[in-house]
C-alpha angles and dihedrals in degrees: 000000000000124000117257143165090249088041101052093041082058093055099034106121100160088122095069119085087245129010095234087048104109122240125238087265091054108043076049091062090043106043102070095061099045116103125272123238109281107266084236135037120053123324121267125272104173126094100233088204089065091043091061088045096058089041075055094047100053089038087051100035101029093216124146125278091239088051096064117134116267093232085066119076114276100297081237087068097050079043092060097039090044080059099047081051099058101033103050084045090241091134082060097043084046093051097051089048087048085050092055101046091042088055104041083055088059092047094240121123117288084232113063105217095191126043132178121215132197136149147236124215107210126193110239132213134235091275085106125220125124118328134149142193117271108209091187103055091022083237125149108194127058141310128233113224116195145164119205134185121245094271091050107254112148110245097176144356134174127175126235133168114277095244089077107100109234091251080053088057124027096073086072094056093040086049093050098039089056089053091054090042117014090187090075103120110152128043127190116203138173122252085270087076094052128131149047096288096069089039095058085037085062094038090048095053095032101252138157130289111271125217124185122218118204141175126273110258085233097057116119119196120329118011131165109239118216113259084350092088090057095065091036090048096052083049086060088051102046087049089065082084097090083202087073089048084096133004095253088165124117088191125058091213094055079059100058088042092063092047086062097043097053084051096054087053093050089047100043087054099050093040087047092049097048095046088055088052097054091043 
């Protein structure tokens, strides 16, 4: 989208303490799905807006936990409450309500019918956890594998090592994504994704119809590929995040976390922003 005047009053956001800090319209939007107080234990003490600030904060900036600003909640706090989060599968539940919300704004169905997958190959640290060599992108670390809608709404996304080849595995996210959302018919892929054994992978678990997309014979140097751009295009905006630059994660599940978490952003801003307009 190009810069203009309109368009940068719309994502100014120098009035705010920290750029990655909500606004009111978007802790609105995220506040009702965040988790309640435990029922035992001590009350709760924490402002769960700051909290997701400083989740935002990490996810925008990539510092370490132990190098969050003072003015935040002790960075062992946001530590304990990240891991709620990922564990209870609220950051999932948040961003399909996030999805809905996004695509009725839009006027399109709450329920996407057609998806397009593809996958990102990320070097790793020296954290440890499962990684793998990828000989395509000559890349040692992991690979992201996600499914998006055709607006470009993530829908899914898990986390392997980048040895896995895109058909291997691509059967775990599409199984996953139909059990998020059941319409999804129709899937576009890349030639990576090419091939019987991924064909007979979808039939065996019932899942959608793939086509593949590929590009014309007749195509020199850079090209945009039809529905292909969606799913490369929400890549480039989840890697925003500076904490997706790399796979800093020593868990696999903490990776898959921060790739939530960078789409909820994403989702509470548009969805914020809309809702502003209309009003």
């Amino acid at each position: 989208m190009t810069s203009t005047e309109i368009t940068r009053r719309e994502h100014d956001r120098r009035e705010l303490r920290y750029a990655s800090d909500c606004t009111d319209s978007e802790w609105a939007v995220i506040a009702l799905l965040m988790p309640g107080p435990s029922k035992v234990g001590r009350p709760r003490t924490t402002c769960m807006r700051s909290v997701w600030n400083a989740i935002q904060y990490i996810a925008t900036t990539g510092c370490q936990w132990a190098l969050l600003p003072k003015d935040f909640p002790p960075f062992t706090t946001v530590q304990y409450h990240f891991y709620r989060l990922r564990d209870g599968g609220i950051l999932d539940l948040i961003n399909e309500a996030l999805v809905e919300i996004a695509r009725r704004l839009a006027g399109r169905e709450a329920h996407p019918t057609a998806a397009i997958i593809d996958s990102q190959s990320v070097k790793t640290t020296e954290s440890g956890g499962r990684r793998g060599f990828d000989a395509g992108k000559k890349v040692k670390g992991r690979k992201r594998h996600i499914v998006t809608d055709t607006q470009g709404n993530l829908l899914c996304g898990i986390v392997h090592a980048a040895n896995v080849q895109d058909r291997d595995g691509a059967p775990a996210v599409v199984s996953l994504t139909c059990a998020s959302y059941p319409t999804i018919a129709h899937l576009f892929a890349d030639g990576g994704y090419a091939g019987e054994k991924l064909a007979n992978a979808l039939e065996e678990i019932e899942g959608p119809a793939i086509e593949i997309v590929r590009r014309t014979d007749d195509a020199i140097g850079f090209v945009i590929v039809a529905r292909r751009w969606v799913v490369e295009r929400t890549l480039a905006w989840l890697n925003r995040c500076r904490r997706l630059a790399k796979d800093w994660e020593a868990s696999i599940a903490s990776a898959e976390a921060w790739l939530l978490v960078a789409s909820t952003r994403l989702l509470a801003r548009r969805i914020a922003r809309i809702a502003n307009l209309k009003l």
